[in-house]
Structures are given as structure tokens and as C-alpha cells.
N, C-alpha and C positions, 0 to 999 in steps of 0.2 A: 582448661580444655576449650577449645575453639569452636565455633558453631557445626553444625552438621555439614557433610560437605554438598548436599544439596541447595542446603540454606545458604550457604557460604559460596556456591556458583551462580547462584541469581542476584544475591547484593556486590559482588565484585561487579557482573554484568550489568548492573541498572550506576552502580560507582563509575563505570567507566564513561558508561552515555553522561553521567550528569558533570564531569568532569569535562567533556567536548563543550557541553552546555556553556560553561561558566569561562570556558578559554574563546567560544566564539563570542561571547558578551565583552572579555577582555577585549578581543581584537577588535571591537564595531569601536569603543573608547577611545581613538586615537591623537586627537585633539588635544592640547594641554590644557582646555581651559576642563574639558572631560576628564582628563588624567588625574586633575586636583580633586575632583567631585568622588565620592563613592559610587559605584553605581547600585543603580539599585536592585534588592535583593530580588531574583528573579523566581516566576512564579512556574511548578511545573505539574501538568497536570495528568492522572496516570486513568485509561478509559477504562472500567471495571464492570463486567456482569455478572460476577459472582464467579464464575470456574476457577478450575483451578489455576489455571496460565496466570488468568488477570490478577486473580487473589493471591499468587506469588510475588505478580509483579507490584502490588499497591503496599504489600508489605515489606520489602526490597527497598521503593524507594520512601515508605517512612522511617526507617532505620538510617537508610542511608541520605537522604535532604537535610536534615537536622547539622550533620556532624560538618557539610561544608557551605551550610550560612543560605540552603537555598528552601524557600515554601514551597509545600508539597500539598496536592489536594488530589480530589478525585471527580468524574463523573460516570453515572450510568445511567444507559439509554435505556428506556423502555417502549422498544418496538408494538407493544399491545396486540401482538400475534398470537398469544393463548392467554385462556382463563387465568385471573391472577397475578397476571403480569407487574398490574403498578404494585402489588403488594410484596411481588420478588423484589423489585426497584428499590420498594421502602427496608427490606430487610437489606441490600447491598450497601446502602447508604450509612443505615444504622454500624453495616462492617467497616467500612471505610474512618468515621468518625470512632470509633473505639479503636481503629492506629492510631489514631491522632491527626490524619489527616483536617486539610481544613485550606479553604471553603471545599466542600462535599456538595453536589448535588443530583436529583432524579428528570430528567428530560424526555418528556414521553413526544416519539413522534408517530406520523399516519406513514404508515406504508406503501408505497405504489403497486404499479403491473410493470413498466417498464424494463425489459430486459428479463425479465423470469423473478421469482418469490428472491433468490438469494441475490442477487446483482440490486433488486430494488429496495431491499433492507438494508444493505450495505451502505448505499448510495445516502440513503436517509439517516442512516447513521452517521455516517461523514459529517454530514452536511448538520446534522447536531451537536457535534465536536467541535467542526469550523465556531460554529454559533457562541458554544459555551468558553471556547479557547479566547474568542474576540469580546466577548461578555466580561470576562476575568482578568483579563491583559495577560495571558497564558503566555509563558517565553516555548514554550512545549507541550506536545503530548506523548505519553507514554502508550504504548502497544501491547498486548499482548502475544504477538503471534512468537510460535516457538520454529525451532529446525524441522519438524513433522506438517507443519502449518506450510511451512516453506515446500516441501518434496513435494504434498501436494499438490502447491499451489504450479508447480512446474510443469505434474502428469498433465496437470489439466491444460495447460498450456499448449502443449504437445499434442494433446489428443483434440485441442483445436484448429492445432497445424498456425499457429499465429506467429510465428519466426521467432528470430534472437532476445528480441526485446520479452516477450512473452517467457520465454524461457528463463529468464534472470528474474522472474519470483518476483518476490516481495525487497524494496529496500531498506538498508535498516535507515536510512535519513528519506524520507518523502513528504510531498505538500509543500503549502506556499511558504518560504523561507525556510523549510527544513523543518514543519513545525512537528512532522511526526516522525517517531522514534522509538525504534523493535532492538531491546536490549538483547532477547531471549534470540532470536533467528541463530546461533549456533548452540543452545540450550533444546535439549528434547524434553517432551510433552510430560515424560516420567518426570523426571527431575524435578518440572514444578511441582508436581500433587504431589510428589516425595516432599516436596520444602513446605509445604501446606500439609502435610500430615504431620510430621514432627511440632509444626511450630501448633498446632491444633487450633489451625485455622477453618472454619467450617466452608465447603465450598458447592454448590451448587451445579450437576452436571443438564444439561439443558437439552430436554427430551427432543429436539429440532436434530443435534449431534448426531442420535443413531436412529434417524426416522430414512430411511433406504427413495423415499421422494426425495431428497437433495442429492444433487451428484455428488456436492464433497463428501456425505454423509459414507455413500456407497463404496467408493474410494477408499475412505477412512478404514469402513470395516470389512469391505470386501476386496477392494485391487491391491492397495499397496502388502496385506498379509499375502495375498496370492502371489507376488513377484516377489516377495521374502522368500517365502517357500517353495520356487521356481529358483531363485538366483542367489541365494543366503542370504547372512545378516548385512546389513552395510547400506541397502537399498536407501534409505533416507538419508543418508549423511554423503553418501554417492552424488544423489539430485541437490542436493542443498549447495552440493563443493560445484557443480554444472550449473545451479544458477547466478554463482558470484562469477564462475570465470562469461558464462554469455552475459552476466552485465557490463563486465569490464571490456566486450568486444561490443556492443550494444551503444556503449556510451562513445567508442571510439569511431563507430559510425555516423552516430546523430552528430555526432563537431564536425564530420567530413561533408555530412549533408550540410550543417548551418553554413558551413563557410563556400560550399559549394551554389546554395538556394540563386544565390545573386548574381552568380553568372551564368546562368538559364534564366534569366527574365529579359524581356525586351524593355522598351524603355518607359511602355503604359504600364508594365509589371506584371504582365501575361508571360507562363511559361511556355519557352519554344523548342517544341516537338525534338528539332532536328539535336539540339546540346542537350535534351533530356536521351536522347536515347545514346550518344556518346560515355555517360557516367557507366559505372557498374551499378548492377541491377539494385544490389542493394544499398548503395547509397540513393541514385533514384526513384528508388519506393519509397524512402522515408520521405523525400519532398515531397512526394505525390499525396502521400497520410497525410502531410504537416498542414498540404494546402488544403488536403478532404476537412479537417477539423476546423481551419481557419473559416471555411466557407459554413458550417453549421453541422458538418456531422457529429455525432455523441462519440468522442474515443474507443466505448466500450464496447461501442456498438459495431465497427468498423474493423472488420475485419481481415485476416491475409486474401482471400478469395475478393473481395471487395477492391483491393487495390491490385490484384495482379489482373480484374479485369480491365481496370483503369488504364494500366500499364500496355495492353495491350493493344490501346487506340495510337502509345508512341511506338514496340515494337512489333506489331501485327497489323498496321494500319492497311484496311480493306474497302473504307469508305464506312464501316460501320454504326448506327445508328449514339445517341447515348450511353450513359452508363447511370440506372437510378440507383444512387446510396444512401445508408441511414442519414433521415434527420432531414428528408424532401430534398435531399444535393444531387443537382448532378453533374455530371464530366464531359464534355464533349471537343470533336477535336474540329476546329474553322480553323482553316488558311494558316496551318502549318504551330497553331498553336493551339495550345491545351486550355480549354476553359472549365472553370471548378465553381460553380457557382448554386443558391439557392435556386430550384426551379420551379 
């Protein structure tokens, strides 16, 4: 008899990414004098706080690393947001090392204000991952997020009013080189503690989840059941199926903006007004973002109301003063051209 088929949908899923893994490590080997060499066995590292998600997924890919030749380890963050914290960190550690995982370890960071309590944990977390990935010579990091993670993450998008890009979720390849990587994004949130309850795996549900002060929180266990119960079953797998197709129109914009950026520049490399306002709007909004970031705003922070005021110094020009954006930038328009600069 074959594993349960909850177990058996998240080790196909975590199979499949570590299988992309090992075929782009093929193709980077192109060289003959490479081709002779083995390469070497690549290291992948899976982010774990103990839930259920993560605890499907660390066990997933210890089953599965083994069987095609690749190292598999773990890390978890200890944010030190509530009592207890590094001792939940030490017991996740301890779960991790009895898969068999290895190297395992516990990274406690300080949490900011920036951007609200969930944007600045996030961000510190990231930036722990980056840290312990480039510590390790990590070829990857594993994810957590499931298809419910994903829906989510799209209302919230929407209920930002932050266009296409926002809307396309989470991806399952992001960060520098592709380093991160979400097996689960068409697996729901059942599925894994289904696969963590059979396999009696102990999991950790983290009182932050259903504390009604976080928006995802409120969402979680207040909107998305309300729009089930307004609009039937389906709601999640609806938004998850709208955030792959606006990635896929998303991505087919930002190539229109890259290839377009260069011919709105003049020739100090100032964008000019008069070939920004000839584009469609939304491919010149992406320039107008690409150049808000270049100049020092924070992406996160930056938002659609941000740039469509921008927008409106190329098509609403009235003589109008500035535009101040996140991150001390500001926008302004001199003698027919768009200036984006620190101010």
C-alpha cells in the first residue's frame, strides 16, 4: 500500500521542485571541461516554524533529497515576538534533526516598525534566510506557503487596489537566482496538517494566526469564510487560478516596459514626458515604479496611488508642484522631462 494521499501530494510536490533544482544545476554545467567533473551535490534548505505547512514541507523534502543525491537541511527564525520564542526555535530544531535533516539551525532576529508588525517581520525574516542560505552555500530555499496562503495573499492585493502585479500572489520561483521556492502554492492548507497528522508529526499552531490585530489573521478567519458562504465552495482555488493567469500578463508587461525604458530616455538618461505619455498606461507606470525604486523608494512601500500620482505630472500636467514618495524620493517634471530623484 502506498503512502496516504495527503502525504503522497506534498512529496510528489516538494519531488517536483527538487527535480527543476537539479536540471537547472545541469544546464548552468555546459562546459566540457564541467561536463567531465561531477557537480557538486547541491545543498537545499527548507524555512520551518514549526506549522503545519512548514512541518509537511521539511518532511517531504527529507524523504524526498535523499532518494536523488541532493542535501537537505533546515532553518527557523525566531522572530522573539512572544514569550518563549527561542525555546519554540529549540524544540523546531530538535524536529527538524530527527528527519534527518542536516545542517539544522535557530536564527533569532530583532524586529522593526517599518511598514506595520507583519511587513517588518517578514522582511527580517527574509533577510535571515538570505543570510543563513549565503552562510550554507544553499543552492535553495523551500517555502512554506500553500494555495489558501496564495488566495489570500491576492484579496489582499486587491483590497490594496495595487494592480496586476499584486494580484499574481506569491511565485512559486522568487529572489536572487531563483533562490526561493513554494512546492505547496496549488496544495491547500488541509492537505498538509492532513499529511502531518498521519505521519504524527507534532506541529505547532502560532497564536499570531488567529490574533484578529493582523489583517491576514482577520481574512483568514473572517472574509475569505464570508465570501465562501456568499459565493460557494471554490473561492480559494478561484483566486489562486487569477493569481497565475495576472502573473502571466504581469510578466508580459514588465518585458514590454524593459524593452521599452530606453526609448523614453533622452540621452543624459532623463525620462521625457512627451514618449512617456505616448506608451499605454500600463506599460508606463511600470517605468515610472522601476525608476521610483531605482531612485530609493522601498517597493513595499510604493504603492498604485503613489505612482498614478506621478503619472499625472506626464498626463495631467498643470504646472503642478512635486510628488513626495516613500523612502524621501521625489518626482518632478523640468522642461519637458521627468525627474525621480532622492530629495
Amino acid at each position: 500500500m502506498g503512502p496516504h494521499p495527503a502525504v503522497a501530494a506534498i512529496r510528489l510536490a516538494v519531488r517536483r521542485v527538487l527535480h527543476d533544482i537539479l536540471n537547472e544545476q545541469h544546464s548552468r554545467t555546459t562546459t566540457p571541461d564541467l561536463q567531465r567533473e561531477r557537480p557538486p551535490s547541491p545543498l537545499v534548505l527548507v524555512a520551518c516554524s514549526g506549522g503545519a505547512d512548514s512541518m509537511a514541507l521539511a518532511s517531504a523534502l527529507a524523504f524526498e533529497a535523499p532518494k536523488l543525491g541532493i542535501r537537505a537541511g533546515g532553518i527557523t527564525v525566531d522572530h522573539g515576538l512572544q514569550p518563549g520564542s527561542d525555546l519554540r526555535a529549540a524544540e523546531v530544531v530538535l524536529r527538524l534533526r530527527e528527519l534527518g535533516l542536516d545542517p539544522v539551525e535557530s536564527t533569532a532576529v530583532t524586529v522593526g516598525r517599518e511598514g506595520g508588525p507583519e511587513a517588518a517581520a517578514r522582511d527580517a525574516r527574509y533577510a535571515a534566510l538570505d543570510a543563513a542560505a549565503q552562510r550554507h552555500g544553499a543552492t535553495a530555499v523551500l517555502l512554506g506557503h500553500t494555495r489558501d496562503d496564495q488566495a489570500e495573499t491576492v484579496l489582499l492585493g486587491l483590497a490594496r487596489g495595487s494592480g496586476t502585479r499584486s494580484l499574481s500572489g506569491m511565485a512559486a520561483v522568487s529572489g536572487a537566482g531563483g533562490r526561493y521556492r513554494r512546492p505547496f502554492l496549488e496544495i491547500d492548507r488541509q492537505t498538509a496538517r492532513r499529511a502531518c497528522m498521519v505521519q504524527s508529526l507534532p506541529v505547532w499552531d502560532d497564536p499570531h494566526n488567529a490574533d484578529p490585530a493582523y489583517t491576514r489573521s482577520r481574512l483568514r478567519h473572517e472574509g475569505l469564510p464570508a465570501l465562501e458562504k456568499a459565493l460557494g465552495k471554490g473561492v480559494v482555488e478561484a483566486l489562486a487560478r487569477t493569481a497565475q493567469l495576472s502573473r502571466d500578463d504581469a510578466d508580459a508587461l514588465d518585458a514590454w516596459a524593459s524593452q521599452a525604458e530606453s526609448s523614453v530616455r533622452d540621452a543624459t538618461g532623463r525620462l521625457e514626458c512627451a514618449k512617456l505619455y505616448a506608451l499605454p498606461p500600463a506599460v508606463r507606470r511600470r517605468i515610472l515604479r522601476r525608476a521610483a525604486i531605482e531612485a530609493g523608494a522601498p517597493a513595499g512601500s510604493l504603492f498604485a496611488r503613489h505612482i498614478e500620482e506621478v503619472d499625472r505630472l506626464i498626463t495631467g500636467w498643470r504646472g503642478q508642484g512635486a510628488i513626495n514618495l516613500p523612502g524621501k524620493v521625489v518626482a518632478q517634471r523640468q522642461g519637458g522631462r521627468l525627474v525621480i530623484r532622492q530629495g
